[in-house]
SERO-4910 file (N, C-alpha, C, O; in steps of 0.05 Angstrom, whole numbers):
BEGIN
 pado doro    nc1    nc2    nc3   cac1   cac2   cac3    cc1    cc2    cc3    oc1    oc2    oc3
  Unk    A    103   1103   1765    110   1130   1756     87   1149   1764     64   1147   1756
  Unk    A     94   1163   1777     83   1190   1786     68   1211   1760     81   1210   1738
  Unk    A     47   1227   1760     47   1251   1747     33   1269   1763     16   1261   1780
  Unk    A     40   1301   1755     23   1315   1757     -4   1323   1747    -23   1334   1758
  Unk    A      1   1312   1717    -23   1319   1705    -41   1290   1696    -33   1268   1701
  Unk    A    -57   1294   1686    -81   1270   1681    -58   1261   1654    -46   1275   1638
  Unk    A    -60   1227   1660    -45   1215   1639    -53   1223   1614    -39   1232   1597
  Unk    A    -86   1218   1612    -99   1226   1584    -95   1250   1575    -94   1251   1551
  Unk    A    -91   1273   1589    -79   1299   1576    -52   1300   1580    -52   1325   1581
  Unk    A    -28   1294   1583     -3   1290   1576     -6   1272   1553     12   1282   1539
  Unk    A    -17   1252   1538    -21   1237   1510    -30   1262   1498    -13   1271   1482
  Unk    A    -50   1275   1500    -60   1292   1481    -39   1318   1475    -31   1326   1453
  Unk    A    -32   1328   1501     -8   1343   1497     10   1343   1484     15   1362   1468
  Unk    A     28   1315   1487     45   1309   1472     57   1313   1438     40   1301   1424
  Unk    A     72   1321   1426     80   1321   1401    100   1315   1391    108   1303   1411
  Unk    A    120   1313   1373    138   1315   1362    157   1332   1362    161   1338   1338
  Unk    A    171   1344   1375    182   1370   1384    200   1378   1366    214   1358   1364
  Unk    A    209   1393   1351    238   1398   1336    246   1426   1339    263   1437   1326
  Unk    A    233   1435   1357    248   1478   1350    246   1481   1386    226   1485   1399
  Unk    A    272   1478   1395    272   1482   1424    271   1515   1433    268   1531   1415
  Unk    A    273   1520   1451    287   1542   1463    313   1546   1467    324   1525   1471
  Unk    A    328   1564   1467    344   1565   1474    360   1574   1510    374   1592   1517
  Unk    A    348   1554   1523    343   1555   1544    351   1529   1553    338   1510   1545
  Unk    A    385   1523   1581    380   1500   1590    360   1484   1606    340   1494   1616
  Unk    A    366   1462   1609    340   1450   1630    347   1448   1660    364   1434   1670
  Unk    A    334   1460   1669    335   1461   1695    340   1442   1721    324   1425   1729
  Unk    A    368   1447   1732    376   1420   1744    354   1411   1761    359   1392   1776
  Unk    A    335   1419   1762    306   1408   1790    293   1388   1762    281   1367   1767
  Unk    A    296   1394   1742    273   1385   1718    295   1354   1711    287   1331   1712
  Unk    A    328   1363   1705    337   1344   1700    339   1322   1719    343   1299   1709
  Unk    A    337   1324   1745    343   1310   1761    319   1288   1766    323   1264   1770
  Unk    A    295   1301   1764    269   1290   1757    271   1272   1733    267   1248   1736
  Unk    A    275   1279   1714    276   1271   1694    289   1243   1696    277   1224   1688
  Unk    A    316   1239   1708    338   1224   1714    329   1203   1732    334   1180   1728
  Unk    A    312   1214   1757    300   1191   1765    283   1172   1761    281   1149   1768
  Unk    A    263   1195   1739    241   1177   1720    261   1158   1713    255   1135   1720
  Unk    A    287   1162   1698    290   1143   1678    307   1116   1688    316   1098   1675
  Unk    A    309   1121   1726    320   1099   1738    302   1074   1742    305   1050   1744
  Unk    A    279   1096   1744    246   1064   1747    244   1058   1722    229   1038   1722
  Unk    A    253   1065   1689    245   1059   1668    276   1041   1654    294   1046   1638
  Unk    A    264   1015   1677    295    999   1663    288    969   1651    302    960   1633
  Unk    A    262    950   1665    256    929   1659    227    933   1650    209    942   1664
  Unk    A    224    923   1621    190    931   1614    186    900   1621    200    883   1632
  Unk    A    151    899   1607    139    879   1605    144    845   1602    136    825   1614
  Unk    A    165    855   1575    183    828   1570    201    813   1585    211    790   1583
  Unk    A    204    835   1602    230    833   1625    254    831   1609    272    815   1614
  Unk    A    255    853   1585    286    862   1581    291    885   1595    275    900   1606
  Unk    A    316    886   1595    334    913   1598    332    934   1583    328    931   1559
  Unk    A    334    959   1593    345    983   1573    352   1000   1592    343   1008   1614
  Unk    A    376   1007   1575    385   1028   1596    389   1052   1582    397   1051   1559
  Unk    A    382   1077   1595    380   1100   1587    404   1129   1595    412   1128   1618
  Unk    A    411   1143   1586    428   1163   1589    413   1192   1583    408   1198   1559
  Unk    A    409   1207   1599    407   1237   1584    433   1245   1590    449   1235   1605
  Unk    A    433   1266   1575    460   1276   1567    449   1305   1554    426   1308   1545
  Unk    A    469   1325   1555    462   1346   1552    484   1346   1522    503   1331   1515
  Unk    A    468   1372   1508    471   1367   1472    496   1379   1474    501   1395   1492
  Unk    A    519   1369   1448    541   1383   1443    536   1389   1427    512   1389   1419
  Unk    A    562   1396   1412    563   1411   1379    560   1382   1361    547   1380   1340
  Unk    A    581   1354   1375    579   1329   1354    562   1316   1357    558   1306   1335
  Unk    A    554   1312   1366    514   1298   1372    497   1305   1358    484   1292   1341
  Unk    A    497   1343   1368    481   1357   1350    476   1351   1317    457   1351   1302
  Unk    A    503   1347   1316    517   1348   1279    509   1322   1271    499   1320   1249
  Unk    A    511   1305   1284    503   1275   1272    472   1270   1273    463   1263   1251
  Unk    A    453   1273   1295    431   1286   1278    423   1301   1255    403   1295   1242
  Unk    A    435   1315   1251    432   1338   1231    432   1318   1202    414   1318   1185
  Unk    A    456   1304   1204    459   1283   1178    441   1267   1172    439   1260   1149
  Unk    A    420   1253   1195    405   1230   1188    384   1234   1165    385   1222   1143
  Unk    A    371   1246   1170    348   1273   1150    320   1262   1155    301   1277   1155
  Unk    A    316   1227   1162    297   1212   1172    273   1236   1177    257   1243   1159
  Unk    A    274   1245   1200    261   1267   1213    263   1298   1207    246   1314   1216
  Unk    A    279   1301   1196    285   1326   1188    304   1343   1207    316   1326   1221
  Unk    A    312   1368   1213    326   1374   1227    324   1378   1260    302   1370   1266
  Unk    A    337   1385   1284    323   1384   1304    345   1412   1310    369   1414   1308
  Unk    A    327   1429   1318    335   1463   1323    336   1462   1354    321   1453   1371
  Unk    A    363   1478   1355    371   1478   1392    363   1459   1412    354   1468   1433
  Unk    A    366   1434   1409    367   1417   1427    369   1415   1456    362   1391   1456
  Unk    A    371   1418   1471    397   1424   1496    393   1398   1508    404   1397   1530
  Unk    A    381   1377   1502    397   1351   1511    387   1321   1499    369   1325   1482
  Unk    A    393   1297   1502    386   1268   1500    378   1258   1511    382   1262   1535
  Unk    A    357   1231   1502    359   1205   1519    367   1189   1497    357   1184   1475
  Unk    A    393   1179   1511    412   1164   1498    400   1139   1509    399   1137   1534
  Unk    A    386   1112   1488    379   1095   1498    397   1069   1476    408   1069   1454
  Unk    A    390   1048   1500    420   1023   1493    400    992   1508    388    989   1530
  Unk    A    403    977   1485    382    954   1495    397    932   1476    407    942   1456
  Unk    A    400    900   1478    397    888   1476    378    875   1455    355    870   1460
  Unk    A    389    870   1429    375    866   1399    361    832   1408    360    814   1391
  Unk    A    354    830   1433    328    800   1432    303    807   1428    291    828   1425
  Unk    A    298    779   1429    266    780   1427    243    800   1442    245    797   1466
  Unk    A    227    814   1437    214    840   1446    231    853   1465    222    862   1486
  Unk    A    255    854   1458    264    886   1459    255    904   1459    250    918   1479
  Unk    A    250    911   1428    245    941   1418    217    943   1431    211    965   1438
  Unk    A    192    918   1437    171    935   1451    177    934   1476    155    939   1486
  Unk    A    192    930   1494    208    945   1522    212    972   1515    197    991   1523
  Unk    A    237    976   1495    242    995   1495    214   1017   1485    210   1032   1504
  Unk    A    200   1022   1469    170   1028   1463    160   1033   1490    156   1057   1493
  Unk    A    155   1021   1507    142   1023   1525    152   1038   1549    141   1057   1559
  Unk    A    179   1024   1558    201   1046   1577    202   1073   1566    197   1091   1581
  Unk    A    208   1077   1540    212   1104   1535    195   1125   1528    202   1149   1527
  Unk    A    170   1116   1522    151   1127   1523    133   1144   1553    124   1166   1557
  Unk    A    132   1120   1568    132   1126   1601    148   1155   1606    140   1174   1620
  Unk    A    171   1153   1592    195   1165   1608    186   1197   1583    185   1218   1596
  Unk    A    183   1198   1565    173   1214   1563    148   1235   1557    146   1258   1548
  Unk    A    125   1211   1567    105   1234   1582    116   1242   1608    116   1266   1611
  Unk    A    124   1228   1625    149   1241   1648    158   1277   1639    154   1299   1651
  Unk    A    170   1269   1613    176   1297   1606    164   1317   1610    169   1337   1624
  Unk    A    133   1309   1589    111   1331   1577    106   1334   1599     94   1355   1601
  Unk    A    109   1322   1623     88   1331   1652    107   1354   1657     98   1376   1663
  Unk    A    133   1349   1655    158   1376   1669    150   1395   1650    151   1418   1661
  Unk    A    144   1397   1632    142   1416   1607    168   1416   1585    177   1436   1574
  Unk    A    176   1389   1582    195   1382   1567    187   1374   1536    170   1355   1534
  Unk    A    195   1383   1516    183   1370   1491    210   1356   1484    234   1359   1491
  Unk    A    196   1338   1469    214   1315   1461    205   1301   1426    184   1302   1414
  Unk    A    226   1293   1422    222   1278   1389    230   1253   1386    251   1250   1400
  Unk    A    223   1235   1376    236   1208   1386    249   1209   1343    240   1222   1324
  Unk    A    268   1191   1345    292   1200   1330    307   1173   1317    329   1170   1328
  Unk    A    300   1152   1295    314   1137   1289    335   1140   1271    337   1159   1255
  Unk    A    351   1122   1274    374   1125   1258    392   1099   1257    384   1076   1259
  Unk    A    420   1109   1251    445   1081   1258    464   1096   1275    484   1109   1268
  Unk    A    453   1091   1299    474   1104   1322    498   1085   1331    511   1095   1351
  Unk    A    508   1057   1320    520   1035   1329    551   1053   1334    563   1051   1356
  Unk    A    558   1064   1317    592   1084   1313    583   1110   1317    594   1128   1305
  Unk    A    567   1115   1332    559   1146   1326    575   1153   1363    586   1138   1379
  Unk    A    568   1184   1362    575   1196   1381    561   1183   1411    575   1181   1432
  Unk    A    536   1175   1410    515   1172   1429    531   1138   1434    533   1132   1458
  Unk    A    541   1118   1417    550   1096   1426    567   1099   1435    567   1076   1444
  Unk    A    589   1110   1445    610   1126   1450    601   1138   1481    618   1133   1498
  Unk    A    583   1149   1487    570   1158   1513    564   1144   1528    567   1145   1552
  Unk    A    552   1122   1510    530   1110   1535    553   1076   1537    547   1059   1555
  Unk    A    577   1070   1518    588   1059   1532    581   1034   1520    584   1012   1532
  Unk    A    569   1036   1490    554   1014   1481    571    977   1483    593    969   1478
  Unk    A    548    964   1492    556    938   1499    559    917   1478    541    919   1461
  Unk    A    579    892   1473    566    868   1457    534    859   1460    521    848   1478
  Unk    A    530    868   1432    496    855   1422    479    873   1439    457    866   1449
  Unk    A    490    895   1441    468    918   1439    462    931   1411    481    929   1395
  Unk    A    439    944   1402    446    966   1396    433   1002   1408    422   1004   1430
  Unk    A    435   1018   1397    418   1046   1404    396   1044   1389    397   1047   1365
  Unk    A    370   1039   1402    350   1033   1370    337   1066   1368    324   1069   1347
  Unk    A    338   1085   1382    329   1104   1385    343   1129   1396    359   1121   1413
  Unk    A    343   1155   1394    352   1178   1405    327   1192   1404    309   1194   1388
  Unk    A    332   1209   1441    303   1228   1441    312   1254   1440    325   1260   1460
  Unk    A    308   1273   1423    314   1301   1433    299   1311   1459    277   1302   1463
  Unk    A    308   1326   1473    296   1341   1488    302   1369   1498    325   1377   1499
  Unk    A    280   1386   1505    288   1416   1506    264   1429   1517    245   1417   1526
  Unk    A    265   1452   1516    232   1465   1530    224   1475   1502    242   1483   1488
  Unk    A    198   1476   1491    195   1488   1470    189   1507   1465    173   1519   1480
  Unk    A    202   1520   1436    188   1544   1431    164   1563   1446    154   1550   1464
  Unk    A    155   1587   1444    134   1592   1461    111   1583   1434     91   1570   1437
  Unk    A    120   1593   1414    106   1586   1387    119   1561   1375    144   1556   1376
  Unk    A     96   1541   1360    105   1519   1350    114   1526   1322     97   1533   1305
  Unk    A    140   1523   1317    162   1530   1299    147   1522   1274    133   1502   1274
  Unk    A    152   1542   1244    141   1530   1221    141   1499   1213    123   1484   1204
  Unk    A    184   1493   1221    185   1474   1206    169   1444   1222    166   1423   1209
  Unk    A    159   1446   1253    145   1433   1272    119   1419   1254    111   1396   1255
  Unk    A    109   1442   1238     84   1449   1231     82   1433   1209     66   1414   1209
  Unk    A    101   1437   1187    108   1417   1164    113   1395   1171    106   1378   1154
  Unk    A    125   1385   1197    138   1365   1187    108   1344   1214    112   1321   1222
  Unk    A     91   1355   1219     78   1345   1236     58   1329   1216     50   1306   1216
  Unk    A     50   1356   1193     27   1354   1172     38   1335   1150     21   1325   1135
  Unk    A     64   1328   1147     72   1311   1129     73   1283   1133     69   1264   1117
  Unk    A     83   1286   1171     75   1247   1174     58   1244   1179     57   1221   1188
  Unk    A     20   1263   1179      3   1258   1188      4   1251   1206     -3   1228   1209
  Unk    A     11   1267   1229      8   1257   1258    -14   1275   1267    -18   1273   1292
  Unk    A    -33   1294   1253    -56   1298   1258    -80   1276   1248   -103   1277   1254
  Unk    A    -67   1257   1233    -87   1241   1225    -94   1208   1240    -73   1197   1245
  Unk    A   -107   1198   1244   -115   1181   1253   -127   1160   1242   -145   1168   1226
  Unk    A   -125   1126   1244   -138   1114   1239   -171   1112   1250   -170   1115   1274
  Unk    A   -196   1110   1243   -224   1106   1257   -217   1075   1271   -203   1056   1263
  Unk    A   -232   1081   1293   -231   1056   1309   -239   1026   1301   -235   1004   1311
  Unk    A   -254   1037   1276   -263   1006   1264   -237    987   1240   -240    966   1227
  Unk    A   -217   1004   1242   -200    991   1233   -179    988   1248   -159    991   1235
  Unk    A   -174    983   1277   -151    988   1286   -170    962   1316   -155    942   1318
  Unk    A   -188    961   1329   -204    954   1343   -222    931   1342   -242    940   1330
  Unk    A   -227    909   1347   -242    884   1345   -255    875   1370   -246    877   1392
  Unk    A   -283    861   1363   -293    848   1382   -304    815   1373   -324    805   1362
  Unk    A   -278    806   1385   -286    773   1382   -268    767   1363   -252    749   1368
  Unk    A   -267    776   1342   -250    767   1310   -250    791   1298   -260    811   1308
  Unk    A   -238    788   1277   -229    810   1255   -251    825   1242   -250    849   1235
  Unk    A   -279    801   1237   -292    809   1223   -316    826   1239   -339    827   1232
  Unk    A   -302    842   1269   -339    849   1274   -316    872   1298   -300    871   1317
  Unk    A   -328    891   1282   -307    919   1291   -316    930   1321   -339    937   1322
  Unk    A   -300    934   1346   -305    941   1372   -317    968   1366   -309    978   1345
  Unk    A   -336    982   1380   -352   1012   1386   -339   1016   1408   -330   1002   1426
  Unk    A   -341   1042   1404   -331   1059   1438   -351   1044   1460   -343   1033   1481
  Unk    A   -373   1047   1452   -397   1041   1465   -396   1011   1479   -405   1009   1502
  Unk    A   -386    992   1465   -383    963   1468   -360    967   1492   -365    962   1516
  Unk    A   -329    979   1484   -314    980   1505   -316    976   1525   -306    957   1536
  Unk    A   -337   1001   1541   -347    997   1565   -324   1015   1572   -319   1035   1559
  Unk    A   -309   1007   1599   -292   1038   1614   -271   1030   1601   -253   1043   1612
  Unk    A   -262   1017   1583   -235   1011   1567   -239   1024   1543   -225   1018   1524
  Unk    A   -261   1048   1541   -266   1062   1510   -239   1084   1524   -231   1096   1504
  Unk    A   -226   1091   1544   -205   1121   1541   -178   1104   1531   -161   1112   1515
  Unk    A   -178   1075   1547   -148   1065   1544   -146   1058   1513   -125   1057   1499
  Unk    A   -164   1056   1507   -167   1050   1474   -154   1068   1453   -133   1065   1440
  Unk    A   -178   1096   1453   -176   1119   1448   -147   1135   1451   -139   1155   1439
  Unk    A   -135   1120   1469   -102   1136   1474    -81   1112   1459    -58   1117   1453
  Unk    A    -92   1091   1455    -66   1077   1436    -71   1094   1407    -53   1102   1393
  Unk    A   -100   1096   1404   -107   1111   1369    -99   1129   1368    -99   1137   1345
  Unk    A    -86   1153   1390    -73   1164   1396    -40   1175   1396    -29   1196   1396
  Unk    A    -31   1144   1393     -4   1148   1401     14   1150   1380      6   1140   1358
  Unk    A     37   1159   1379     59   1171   1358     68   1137   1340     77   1121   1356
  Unk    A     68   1133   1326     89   1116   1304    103   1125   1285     96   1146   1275
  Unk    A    121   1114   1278    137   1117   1266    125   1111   1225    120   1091   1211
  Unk    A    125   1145   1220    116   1147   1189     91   1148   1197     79   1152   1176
  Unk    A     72   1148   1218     45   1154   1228     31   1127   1213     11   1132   1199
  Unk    A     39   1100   1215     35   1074   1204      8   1058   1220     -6   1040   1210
  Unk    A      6   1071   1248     -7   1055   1270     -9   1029   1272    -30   1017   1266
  Unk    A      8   1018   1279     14    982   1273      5    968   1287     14    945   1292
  Unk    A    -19    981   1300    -28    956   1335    -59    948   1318    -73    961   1303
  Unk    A    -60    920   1332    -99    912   1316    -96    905   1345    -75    897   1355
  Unk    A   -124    910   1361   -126    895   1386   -163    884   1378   -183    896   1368
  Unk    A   -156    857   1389   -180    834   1387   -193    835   1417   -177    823   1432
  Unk    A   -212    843   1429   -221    841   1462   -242    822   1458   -264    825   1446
  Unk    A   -230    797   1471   -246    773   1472   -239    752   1501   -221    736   1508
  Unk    A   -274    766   1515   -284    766   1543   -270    778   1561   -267    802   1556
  Unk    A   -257    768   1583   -238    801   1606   -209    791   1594   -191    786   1610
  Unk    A   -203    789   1562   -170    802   1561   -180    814   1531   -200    813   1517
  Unk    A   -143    833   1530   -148    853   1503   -127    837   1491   -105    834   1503
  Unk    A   -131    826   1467   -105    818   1445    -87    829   1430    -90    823   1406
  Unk    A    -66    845   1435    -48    868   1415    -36    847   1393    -26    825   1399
  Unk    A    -40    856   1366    -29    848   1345     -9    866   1336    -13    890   1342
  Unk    A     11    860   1323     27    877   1305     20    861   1278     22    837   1273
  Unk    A     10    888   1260      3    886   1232     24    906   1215     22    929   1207
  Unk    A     43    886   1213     71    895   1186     65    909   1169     50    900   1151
  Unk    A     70    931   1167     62    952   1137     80    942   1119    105    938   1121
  Unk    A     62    939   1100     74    923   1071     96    946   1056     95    970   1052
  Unk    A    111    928   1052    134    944   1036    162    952   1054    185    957   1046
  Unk    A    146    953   1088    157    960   1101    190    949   1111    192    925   1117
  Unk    A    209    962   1111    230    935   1122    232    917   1136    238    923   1159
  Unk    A    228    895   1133    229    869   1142    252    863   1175    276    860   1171
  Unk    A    245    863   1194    266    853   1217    283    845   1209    303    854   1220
  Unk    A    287    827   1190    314    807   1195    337    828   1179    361    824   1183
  Unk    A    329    846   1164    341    869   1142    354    890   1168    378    895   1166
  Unk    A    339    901   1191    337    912   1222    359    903   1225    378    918   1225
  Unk    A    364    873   1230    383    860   1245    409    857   1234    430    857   1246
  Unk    A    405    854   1203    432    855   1188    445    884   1192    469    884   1200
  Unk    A    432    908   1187    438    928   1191    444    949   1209    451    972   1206
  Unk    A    438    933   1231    423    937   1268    410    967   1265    418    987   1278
  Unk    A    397    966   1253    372    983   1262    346    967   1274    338    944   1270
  Unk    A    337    987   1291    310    984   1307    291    978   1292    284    992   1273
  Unk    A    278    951   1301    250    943   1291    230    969   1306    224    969   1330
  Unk    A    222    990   1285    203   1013   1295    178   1008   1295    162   1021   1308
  Unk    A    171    981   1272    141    976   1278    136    962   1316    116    965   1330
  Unk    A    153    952   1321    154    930   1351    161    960   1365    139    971   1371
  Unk    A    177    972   1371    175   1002   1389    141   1016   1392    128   1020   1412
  Unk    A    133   1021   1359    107   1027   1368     92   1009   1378     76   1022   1391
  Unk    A     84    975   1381     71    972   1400     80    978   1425     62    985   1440
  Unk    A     99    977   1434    110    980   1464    100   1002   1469     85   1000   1488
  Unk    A    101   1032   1458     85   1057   1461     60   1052   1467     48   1059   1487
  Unk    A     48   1034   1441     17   1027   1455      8   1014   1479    -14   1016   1491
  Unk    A     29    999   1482     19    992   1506     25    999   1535     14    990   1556
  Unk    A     46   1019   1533     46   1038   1544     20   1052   1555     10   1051   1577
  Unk    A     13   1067   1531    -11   1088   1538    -32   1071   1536    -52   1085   1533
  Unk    A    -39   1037   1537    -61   1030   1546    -55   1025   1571    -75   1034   1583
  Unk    A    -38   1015   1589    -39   1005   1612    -34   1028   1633    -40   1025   1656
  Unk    A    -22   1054   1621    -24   1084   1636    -52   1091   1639    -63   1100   1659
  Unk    A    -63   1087   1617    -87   1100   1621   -116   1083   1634   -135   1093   1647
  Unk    A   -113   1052   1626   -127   1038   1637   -127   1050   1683   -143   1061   1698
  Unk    A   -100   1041   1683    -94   1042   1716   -105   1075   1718   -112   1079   1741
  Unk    A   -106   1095   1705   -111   1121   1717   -148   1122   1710   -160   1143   1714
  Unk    A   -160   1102   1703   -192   1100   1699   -199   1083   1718   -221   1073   1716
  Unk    A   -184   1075   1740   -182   1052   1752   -191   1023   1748   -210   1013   1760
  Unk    A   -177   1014   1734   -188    991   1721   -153    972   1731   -133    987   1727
  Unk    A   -150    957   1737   -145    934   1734   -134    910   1718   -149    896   1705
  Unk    A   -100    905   1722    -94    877   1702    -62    878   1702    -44    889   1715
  Unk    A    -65    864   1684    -33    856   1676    -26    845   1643    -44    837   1629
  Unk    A     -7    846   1635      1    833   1611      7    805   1623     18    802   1645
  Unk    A     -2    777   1602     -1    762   1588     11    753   1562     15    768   1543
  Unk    A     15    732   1563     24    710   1541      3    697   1528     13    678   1517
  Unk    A    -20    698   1524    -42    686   1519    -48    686   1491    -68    700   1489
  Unk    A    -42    680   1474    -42    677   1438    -82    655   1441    -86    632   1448
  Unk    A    -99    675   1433   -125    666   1434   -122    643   1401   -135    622   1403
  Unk    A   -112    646   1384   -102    621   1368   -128    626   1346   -139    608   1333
  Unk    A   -134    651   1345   -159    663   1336   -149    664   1299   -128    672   1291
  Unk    A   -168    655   1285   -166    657   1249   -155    687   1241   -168    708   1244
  Unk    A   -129    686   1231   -123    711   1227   -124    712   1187   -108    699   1173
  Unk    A   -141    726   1178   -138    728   1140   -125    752   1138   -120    758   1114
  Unk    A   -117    769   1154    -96    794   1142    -71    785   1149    -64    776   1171
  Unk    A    -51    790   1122    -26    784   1119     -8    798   1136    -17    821   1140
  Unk    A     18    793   1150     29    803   1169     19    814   1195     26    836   1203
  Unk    A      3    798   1207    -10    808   1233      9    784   1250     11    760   1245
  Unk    A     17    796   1266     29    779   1289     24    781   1316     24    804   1326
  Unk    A     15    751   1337     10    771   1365     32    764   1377     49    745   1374
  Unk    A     28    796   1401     55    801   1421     45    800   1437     62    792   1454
  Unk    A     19    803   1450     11    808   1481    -16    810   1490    -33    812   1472
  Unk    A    -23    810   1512    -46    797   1529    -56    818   1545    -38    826   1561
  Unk    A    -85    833   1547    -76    856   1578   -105    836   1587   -126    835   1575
  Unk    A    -95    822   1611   -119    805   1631   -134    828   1644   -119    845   1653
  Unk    A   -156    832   1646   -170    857   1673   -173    838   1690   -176    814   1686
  Unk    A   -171    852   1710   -170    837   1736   -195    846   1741   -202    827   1755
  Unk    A   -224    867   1741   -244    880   1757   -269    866   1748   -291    872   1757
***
């Protein structure tokens, strides 16, 4: 994937969008957009997802409006209608594909909201044509935004704490759990870092622990307690959103690693390392190659 702008300032750019313009998107922007989302089909895991934008109606519109999850989303003018396959790391494919796809946006000057719900009977399953043992784990609004960021933007930014952040000594490790990574220690992997602490979750939960022990990084998913349990996801087919946000993270580590020029790939490598915090699970491996 292509950008115009420095990966690390499209992350910083980025927000939660909910108060569009009322202004369509420009067939040069959508068409861009459309191609982004033809390279954003097989992630890491080597699942599928397939994607739809779609421009907003009145019943789309309306069935958002009902969810309340997020709160409302003002003048829309279109979707990414996304449809994936409820297997095993799925949802961090999808995390990671759709995330790609929209800093894609923020580079066009597209704002976007990422949007859970139960889309299985909704209007958007209906569009995109939904398959056996899929479900929609996500809807993205999209639109140009406001010239001013809308009050209710403002509220509802300050309420999931998405100005707030975890410090790196709780989210970051060197060697084991018990001995916290420094920017300083990083070395040129302190920006790819700095942009997962960065990145959007869902309820602003930040669910990634990464362990860097010798040339690989270890992503953990650490279950927020209380939180809904997967197998509850699956009865109900909603999206495992803690597994989407790692896929985001690792997204914006391996975007931003390759734009520092650094070097690698994901792995399967479970370091088999003493874990004493409850619900920490590993998903993945980033090897440096330099």
């Amino acid at each position: 994937m292509k950008f115009n702008t420095e990966i690390q300032a499209l992350i910083r750019q980025r927000y939660s969008c909910r108060s569009y313009a009322q202004t369509q998107l420009s067939i040069d922007d959508l068409g861009i957009l459309r191609s982004a989302a033809d390279k954003c089909q097989i992630g890491p895991f080597t699942n599928q997802v397939r994607t739809e934008i779609i421009s907003a109606s009145q019943e789309n519109t309306a069935e958002l409006k009902r969810l309340g999850t997020y709160g409302f989303i003002k003048n829309p003018m279109g979707f990414i209608n996304i449809a994936a396959q409820d297997t095993q790391r799925a949802m961090e494919d999808v995390g990671y594909l759709i995330e790609i796809l929209i800093l894609k946006a923020t580079d066009l000057g597209i704002g976007t909201c990422w949007l859970g719900g139960t889309f299985t009977k909704s209007q958007f399953a209906r569009t995109i044509e939904l398959r056996d043992g899929e479900i929609i784990p996500a809807v993205i609004s999209i639109g140009y935004p406001l010239d001013r960021q809308a009050l209710m933007d403002r509220i509802s930014r300050t309420y999931a704490g998405s100005d707030r952040r975890l410090p790196w000594q709780e989210l970051f490790y060197d060697g084991s759990l018990s001995q916290p990574l420094t920017p300083h220690n990083a070395g040129q992997y302190q920006e790819p870092l700095e942009m997962i602490r960065l990145a959007p979750s869902a309820s602003n939960k930040q669910p990634w622990r990464i362990i860097h022990l010798k040339d690989q990084f270890h992503f953990y998913l650490q279950r927020t307690k209380n939180y809904p349990a997967p197998v509850f996801n699956k009865i109900l087919k909603l999206a495992d959103l803690q597994s989407i946000d790692m896929g985001i993270a690792m997204a914006h580590f391996e975007l931003s690693a390759l734009a520092s020029g650094q070097s690698g790939q994901w792995i399967i490598n479970d370091p088999d390392l003493p874990l004493d915090k409850p619900g920490l699970e590993y998903i993945i491996s980033w090897k440096n190659k330099t």
